[in-house]
C-alpha positions as a Markdown table, in Angstrom:
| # | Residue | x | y | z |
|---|---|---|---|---|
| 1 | Unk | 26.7 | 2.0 | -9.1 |
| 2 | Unk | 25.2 | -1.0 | -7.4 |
| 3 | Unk | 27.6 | -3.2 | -5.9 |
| 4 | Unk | 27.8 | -7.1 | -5.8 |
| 5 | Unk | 26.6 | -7.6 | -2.7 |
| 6 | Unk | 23.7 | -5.3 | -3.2 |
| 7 | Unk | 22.8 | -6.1 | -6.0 |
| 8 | Unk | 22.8 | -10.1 | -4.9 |
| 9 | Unk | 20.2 | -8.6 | -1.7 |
| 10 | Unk | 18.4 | -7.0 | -4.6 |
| 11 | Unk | 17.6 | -10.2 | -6.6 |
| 12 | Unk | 17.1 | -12.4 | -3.0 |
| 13 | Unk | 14.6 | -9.9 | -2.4 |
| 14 | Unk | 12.7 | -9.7 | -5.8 |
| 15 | Unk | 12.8 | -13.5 | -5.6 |
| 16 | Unk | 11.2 | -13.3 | -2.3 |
| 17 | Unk | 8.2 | -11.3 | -3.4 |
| 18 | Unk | 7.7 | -14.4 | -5.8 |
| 19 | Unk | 7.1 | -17.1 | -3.4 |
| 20 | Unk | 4.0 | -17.7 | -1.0 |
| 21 | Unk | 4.6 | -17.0 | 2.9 |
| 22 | Unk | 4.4 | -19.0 | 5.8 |
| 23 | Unk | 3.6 | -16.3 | 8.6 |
| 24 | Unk | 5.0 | -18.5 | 12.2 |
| 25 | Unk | 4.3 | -16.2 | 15.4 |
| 26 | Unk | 6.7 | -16.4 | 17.8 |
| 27 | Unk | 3.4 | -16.2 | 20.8 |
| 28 | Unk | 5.4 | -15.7 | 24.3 |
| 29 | Unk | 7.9 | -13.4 | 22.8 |
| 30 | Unk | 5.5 | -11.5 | 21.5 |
| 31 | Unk | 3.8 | -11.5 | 24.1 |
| 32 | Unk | 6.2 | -10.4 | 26.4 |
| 33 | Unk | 7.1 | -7.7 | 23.8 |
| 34 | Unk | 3.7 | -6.2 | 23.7 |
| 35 | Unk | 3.2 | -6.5 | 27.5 |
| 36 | Unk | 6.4 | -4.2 | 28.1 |
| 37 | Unk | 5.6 | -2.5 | 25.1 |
| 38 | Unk | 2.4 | -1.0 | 25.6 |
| 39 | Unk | 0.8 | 1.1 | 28.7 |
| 40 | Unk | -1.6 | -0.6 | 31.1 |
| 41 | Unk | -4.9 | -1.4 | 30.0 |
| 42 | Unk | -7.9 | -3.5 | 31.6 |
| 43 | Unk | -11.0 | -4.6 | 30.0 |
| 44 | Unk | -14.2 | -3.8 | 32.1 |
| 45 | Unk | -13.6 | -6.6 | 34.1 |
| 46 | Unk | -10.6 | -5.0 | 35.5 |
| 47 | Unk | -8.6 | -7.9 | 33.8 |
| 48 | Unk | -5.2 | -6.2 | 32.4 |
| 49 | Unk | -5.4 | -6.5 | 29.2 |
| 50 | Unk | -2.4 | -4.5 | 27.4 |
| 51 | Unk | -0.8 | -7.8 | 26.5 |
| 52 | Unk | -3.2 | -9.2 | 24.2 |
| 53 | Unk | -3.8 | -5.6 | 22.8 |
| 54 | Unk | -0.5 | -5.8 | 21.8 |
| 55 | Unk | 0.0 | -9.1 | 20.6 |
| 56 | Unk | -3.1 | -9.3 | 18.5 |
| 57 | Unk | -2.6 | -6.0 | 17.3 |
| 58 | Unk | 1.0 | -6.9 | 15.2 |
| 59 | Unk | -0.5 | -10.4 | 14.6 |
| 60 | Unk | -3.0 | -8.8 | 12.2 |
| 61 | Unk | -0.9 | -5.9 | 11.3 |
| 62 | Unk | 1.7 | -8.6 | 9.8 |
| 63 | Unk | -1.6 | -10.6 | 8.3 |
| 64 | Unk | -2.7 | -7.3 | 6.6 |
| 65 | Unk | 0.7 | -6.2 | 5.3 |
| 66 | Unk | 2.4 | -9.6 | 3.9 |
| 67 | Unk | -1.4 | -11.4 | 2.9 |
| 68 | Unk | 0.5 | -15.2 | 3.7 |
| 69 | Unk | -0.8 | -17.8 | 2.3 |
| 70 | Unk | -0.1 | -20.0 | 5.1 |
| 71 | Unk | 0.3 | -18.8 | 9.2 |
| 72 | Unk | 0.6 | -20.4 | 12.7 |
| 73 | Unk | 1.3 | -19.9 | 16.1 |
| 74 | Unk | 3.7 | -21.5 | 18.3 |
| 75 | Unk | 3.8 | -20.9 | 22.1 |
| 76 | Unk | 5.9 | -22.4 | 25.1 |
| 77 | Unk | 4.6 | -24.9 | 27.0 |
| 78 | Unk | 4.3 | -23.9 | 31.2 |
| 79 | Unk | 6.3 | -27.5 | 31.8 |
| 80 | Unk | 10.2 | -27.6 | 32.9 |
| 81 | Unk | 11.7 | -27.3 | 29.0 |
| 82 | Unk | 14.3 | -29.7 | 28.3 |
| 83 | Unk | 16.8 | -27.4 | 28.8 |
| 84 | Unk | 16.5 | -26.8 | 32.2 |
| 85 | Unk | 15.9 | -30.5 | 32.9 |
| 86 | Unk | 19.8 | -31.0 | 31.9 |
| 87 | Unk | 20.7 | -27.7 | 33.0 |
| 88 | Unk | 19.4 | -26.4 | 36.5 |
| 89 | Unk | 20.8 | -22.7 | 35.7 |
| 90 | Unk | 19.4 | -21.9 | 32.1 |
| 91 | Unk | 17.1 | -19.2 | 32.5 |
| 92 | Unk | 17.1 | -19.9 | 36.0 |
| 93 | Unk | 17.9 | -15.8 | 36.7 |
| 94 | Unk | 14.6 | -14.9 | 34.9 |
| 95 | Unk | 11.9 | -13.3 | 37.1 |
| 96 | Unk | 8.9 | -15.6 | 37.4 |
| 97 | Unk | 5.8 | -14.2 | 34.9 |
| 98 | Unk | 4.7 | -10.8 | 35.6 |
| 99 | Unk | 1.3 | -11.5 | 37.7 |
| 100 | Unk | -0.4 | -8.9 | 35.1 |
| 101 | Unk | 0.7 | -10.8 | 32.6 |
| 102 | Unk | -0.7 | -14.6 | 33.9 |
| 103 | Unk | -4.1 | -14.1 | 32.9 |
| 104 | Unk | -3.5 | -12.5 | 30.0 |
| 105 | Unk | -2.1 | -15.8 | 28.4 |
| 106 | Unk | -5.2 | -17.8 | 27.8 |
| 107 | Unk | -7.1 | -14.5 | 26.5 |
| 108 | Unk | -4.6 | -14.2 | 24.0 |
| 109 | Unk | -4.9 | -18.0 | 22.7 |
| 110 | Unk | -8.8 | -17.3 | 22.7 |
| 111 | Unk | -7.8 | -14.6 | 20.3 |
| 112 | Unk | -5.9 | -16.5 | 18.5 |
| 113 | Unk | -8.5 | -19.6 | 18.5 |
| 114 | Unk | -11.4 | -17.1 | 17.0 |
| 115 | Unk | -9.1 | -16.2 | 14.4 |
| 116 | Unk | -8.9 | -19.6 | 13.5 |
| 117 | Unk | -5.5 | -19.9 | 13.0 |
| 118 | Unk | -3.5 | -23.4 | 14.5 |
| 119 | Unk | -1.0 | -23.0 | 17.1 |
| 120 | Unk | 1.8 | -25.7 | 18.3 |
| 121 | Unk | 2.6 | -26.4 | 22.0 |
| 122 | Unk | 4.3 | -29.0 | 23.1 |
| 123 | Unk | 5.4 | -30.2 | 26.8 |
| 124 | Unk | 9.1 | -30.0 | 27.3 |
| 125 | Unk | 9.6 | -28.0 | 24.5 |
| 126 | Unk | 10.3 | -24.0 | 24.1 |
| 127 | Unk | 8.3 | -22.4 | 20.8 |
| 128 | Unk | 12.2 | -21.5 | 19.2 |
| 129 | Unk | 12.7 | -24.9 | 19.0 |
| 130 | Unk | 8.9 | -25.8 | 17.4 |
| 131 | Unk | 9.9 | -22.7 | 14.9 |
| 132 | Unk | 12.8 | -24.2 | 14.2 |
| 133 | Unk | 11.7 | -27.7 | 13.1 |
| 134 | Unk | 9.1 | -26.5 | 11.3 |
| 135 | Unk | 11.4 | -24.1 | 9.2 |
| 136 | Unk | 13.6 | -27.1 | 8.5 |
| 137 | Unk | 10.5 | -29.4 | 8.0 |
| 138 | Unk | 9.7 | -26.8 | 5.1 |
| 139 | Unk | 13.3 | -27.2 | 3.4 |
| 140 | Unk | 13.4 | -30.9 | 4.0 |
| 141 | Unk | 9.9 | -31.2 | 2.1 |
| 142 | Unk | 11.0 | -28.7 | -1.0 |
| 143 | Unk | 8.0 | -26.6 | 0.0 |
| 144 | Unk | 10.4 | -24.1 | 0.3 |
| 145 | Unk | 10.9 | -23.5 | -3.2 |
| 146 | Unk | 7.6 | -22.0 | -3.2 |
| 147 | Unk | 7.2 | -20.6 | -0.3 |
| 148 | Unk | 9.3 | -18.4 | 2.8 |
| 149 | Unk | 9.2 | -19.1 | 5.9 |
| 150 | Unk | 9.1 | -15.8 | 8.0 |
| 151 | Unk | 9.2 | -15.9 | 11.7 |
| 152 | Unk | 7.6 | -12.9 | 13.6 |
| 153 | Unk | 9.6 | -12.4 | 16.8 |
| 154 | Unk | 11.2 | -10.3 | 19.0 |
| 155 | Unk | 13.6 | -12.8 | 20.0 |
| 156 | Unk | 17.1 | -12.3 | 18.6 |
| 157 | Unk | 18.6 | -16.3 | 19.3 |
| 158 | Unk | 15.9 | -17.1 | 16.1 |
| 159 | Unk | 18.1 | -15.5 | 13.6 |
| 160 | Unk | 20.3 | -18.7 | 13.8 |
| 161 | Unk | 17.6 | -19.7 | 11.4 |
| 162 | Unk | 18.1 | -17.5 | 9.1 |
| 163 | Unk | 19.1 | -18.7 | 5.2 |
| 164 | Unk | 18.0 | -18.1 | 1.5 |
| 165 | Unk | 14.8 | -19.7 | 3.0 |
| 166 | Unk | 14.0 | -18.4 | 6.5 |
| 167 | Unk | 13.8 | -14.9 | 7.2 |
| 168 | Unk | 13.0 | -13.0 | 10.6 |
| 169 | Unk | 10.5 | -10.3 | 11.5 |
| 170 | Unk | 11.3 | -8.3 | 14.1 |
| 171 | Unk | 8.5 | -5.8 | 15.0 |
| 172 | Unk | 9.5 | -1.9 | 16.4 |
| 173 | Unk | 9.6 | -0.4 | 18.9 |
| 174 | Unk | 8.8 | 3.4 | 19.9 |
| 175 | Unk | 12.6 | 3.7 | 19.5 |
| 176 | Unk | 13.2 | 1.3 | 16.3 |
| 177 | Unk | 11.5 | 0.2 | 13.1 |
| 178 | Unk | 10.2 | -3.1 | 11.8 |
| 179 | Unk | 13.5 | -5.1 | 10.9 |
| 180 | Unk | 13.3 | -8.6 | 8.1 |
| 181 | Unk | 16.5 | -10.2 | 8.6 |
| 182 | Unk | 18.1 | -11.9 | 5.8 |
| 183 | Unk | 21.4 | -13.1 | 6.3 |
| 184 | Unk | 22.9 | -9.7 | 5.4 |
| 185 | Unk | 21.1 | -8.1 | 8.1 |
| 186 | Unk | 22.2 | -10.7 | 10.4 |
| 187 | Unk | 25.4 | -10.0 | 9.5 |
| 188 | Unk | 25.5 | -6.6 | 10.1 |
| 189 | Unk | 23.2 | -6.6 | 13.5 |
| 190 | Unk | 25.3 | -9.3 | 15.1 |
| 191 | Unk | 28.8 | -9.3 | 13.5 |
| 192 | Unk | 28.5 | -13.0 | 11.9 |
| 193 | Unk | 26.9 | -14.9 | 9.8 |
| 194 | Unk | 23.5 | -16.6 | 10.7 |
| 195 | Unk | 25.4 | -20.4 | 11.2 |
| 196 | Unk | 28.0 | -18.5 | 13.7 |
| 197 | Unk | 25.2 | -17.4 | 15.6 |
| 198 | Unk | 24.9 | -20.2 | 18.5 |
| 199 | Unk | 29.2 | -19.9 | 18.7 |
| 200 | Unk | 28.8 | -16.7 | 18.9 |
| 201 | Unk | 26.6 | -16.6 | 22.1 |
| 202 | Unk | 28.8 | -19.7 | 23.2 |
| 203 | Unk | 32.2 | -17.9 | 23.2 |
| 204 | Unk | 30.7 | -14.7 | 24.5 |
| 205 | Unk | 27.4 | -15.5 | 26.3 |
| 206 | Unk | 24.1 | -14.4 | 27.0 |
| 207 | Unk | 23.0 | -12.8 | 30.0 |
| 208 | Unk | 19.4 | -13.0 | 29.2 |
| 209 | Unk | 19.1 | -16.7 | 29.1 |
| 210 | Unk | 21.4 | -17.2 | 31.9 |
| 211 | Unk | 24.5 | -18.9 | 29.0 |
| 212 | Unk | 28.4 | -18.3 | 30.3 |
| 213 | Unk | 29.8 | -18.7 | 27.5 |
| 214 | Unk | 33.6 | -18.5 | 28.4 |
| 215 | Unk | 34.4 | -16.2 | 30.9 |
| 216 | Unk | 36.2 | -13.4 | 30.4 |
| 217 | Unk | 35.6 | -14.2 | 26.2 |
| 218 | Unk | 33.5 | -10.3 | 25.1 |
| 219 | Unk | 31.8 | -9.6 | 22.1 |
| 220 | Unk | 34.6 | -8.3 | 19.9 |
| 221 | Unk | 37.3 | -11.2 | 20.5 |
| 222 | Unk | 34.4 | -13.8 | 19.9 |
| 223 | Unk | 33.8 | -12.5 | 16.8 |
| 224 | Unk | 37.5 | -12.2 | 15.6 |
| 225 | Unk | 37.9 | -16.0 | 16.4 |
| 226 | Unk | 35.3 | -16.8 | 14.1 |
| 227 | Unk | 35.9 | -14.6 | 11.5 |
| 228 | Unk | 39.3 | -16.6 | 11.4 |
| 229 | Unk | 38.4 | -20.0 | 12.2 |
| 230 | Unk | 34.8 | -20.3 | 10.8 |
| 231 | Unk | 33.2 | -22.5 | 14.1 |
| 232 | Unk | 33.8 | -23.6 | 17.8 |
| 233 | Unk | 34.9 | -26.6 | 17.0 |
| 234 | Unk | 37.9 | -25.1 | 14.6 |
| 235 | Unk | 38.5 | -22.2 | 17.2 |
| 236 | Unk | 38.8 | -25.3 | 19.9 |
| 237 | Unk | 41.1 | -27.3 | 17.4 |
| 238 | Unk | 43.7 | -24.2 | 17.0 |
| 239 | Unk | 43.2 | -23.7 | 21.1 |
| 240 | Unk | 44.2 | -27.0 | 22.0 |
| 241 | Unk | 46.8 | -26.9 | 19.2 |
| 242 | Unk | 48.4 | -23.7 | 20.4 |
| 243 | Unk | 48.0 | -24.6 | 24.1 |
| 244 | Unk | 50.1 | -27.8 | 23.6 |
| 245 | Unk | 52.5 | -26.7 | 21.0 |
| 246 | Unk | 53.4 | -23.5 | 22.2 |
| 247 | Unk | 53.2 | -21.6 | 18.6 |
| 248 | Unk | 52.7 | -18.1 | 18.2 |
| 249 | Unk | 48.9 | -16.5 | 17.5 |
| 250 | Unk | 48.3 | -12.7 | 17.5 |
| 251 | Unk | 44.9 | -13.5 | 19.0 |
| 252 | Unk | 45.4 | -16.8 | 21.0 |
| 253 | Unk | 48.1 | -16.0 | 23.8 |
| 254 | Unk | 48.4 | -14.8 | 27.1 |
| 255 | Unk | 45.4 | -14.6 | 29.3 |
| 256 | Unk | 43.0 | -14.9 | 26.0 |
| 257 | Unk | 44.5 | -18.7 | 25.4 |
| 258 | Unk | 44.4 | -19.2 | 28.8 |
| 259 | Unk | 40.7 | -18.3 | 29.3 |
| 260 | Unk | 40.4 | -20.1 | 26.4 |
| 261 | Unk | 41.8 | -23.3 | 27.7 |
| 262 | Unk | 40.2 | -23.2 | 31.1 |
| 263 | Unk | 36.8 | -22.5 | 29.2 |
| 264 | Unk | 36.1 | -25.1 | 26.9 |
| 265 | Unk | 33.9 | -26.9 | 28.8 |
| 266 | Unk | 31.4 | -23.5 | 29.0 |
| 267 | Unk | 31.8 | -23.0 | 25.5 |
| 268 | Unk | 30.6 | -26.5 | 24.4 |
| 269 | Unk | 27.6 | -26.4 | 27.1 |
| 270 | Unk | 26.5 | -22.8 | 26.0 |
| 271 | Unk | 26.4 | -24.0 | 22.2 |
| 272 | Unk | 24.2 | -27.1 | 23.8 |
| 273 | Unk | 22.2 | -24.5 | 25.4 |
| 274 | Unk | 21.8 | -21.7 | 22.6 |
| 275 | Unk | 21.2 | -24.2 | 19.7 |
| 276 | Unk | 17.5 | -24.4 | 18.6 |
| 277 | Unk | 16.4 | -28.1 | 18.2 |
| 278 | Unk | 15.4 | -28.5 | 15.0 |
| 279 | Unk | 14.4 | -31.9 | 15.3 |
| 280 | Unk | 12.0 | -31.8 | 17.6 |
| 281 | Unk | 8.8 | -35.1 | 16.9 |
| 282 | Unk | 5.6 | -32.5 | 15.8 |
| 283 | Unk | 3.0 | -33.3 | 13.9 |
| 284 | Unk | 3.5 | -30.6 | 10.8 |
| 285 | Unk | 1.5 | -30.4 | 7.8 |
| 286 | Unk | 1.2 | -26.8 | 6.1 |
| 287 | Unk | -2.1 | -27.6 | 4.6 |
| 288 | Unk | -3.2 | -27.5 | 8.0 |
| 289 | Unk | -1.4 | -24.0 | 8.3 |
| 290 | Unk | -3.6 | -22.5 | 5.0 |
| 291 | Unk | -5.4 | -19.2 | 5.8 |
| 292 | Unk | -8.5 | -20.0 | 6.7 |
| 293 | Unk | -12.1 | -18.4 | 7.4 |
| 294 | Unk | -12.9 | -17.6 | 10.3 |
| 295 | Unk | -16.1 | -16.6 | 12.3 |
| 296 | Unk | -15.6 | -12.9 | 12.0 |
| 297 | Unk | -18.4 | -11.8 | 13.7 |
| 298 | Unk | -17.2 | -14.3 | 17.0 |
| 299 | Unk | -14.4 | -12.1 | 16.7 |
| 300 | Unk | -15.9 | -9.2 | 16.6 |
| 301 | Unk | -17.6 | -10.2 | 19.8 |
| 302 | Unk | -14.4 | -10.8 | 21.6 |
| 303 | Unk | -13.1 | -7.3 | 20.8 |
| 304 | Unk | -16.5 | -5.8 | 22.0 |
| 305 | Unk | -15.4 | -7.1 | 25.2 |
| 306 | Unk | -12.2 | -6.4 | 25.8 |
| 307 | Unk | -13.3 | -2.6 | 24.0 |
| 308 | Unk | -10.5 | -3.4 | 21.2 |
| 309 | Unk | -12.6 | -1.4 | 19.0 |
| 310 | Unk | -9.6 | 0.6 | 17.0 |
| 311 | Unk | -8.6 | -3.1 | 16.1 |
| 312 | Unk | -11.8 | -4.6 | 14.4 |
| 313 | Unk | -10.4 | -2.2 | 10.8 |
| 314 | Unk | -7.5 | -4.1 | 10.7 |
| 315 | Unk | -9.3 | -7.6 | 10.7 |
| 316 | Unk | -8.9 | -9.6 | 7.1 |
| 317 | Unk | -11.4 | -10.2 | 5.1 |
| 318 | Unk | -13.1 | -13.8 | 5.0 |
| 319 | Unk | -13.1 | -15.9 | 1.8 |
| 320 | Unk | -17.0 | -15.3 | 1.2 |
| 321 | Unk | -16.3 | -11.2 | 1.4 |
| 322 | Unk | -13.6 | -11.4 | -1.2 |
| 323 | Unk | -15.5 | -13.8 | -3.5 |
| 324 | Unk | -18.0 | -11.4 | -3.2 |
| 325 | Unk | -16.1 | -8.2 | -3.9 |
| 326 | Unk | -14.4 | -10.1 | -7.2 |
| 327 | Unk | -18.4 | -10.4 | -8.2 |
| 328 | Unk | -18.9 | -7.0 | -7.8 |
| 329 | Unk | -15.9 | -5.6 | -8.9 |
């Protein structure tokens, strides 16, 4: 027997199959992903080119499989982000760009180009937080009655977006398979709901992007203080409450209150720091983002020269080669 909850997923899901979908490409995640991904490859220039084998071999595998009606790009831009304007150490522990990687950028947004598909970039700003407006953009508008949103990424701090709305794609690995997360599944990968996300990372940290979070605060205690108290700000109410009062908490005491205490100011900088902006000033229309034709034989070209042959099969069809199958068929 099909429980509530499943059977809840299972009308979410059938109701998703209804509406149109917005394909947004997460481009330097990806990027990255396929670069680490997949084994070294040059073109017969001797330029490595296992990057943009990668990335433009899921960006048309997700074309082919969920036929969007609408689909864009969004990379970072190379200035300082906004970020680490206010805050000198985010990121700051990341190696610099792999020097294999560095010329493979601007081959992969010629790819991207000859497909014809638009792209945002925008000094200042990280491509999470030009997903992020756009995905609220489309439930501020309505749009998103008729059509989800689906983020292609392999960047975990996007399921913050996550609602009846937003979904994110997650492509494999050699070790894992292609993961949509609806809020269930962010639920059950991360331990809270999609809105605890950001506190999540802000109590605990994140390693990766260089967040404290509150020292000595792990995974499994961060997630008990927001199963009980909903947010930072209400875990930081009872803290200070507790702190000052002296009352008695089975999770808030001892050197977990006091760590606690003498990390609030960590906390509220991490959630500054893990939020996505989602109010970022773009110029968005999603008319702008409608599949469009594209010069396939330009394309073709491309892939001649980078000898991406095993990729041309998976290119879509242009508008004149469906009308002209429809004729004929």
């Amino acid at each position: 027997m099909i429980n509530t909850a499943e059977f809840k997923k299972l009308a979410l899901e059938e109701e998703y199959e209804e509406r149109d979908r917005f394909i947004i490409f997460d481009g330097h995640a990806l990027m990255y992903r396929a670069f680490h991904a997949f084994p070294e490859l040059t073109s017969p220039q001797g330029i490595p080119v296992n990057a943009v084998y990668g990335f433009t071999r899921i960006l048309l595998t997700v074309i082919r499989d969920f036929e969007p009606e609408y689909i864009a790009v969004a990379f970072d831009h190379k200035s300082k982000t906004k970020r680490a304007e206010k805050h000198e150490s985010y990121k700051a522990n990341r190696p610099p760009m792999p020097e294999e990687l560095r010329p493979q950028v601007d081959i992969i947004k010629s790819v991207v180009k000859a497909l014809n598909i638009p792209t945002f970039i925008q000094e200042g700003e990280e491509a999470d937080d030009l997903i992020g407006t756009i995905a609220t953009e489309m439930r501020a508008s309505g749009k998103s009655d008729k059509t989800l949103t689906t983020v292609v990424s392999g960047d975990k701090d996007l399921l913050q977006l996550v609602n009846e709305d937003v979904s994110i794609w997650i492509p494999g690995s050699k070790w894992t398979k292609d993961t949509e997360y609806f809020e269930t599944e962010v639920i059950k990968k991360m331990g809270v709901r999609p809105n605890q996300v950001v506190d999540l990372k802000a109590l605990m940290g994140d390693a990766s992007d260089n967040i404290p979070g509150v020292p000595g605060i792990g995974k499994v205690t961060a997630r008990k203080l927001l199963s009980e108290f909903g947010s930072l700000d209400k875990v930081y109410q009872a803290v200070d409450r507790i702190a000052e009062s002296g009352e008695k908490h089975a999770l808030l005491k001892g050197a977990t209150l006091k760590k606690m205490v003498e990390g609030k100011e960590s906390a509220f900088m991490s959630q500054e720091l893990a939020r996505i902006d989602v109010h970022v000033p773009i110029d968005f229309d999603l008319t702008k983002c409608t599949v469009r034709d594209y010069d396939k034989q330009e394309v073709i070209d491309v892939f001649d020269s980078l000898e991406f042959s095993s990729l041309v099969r998976l290119l879509p069809s242009d508008r004149f080669e469906e009308s002209l199958q429809e004729a004929l068929f």
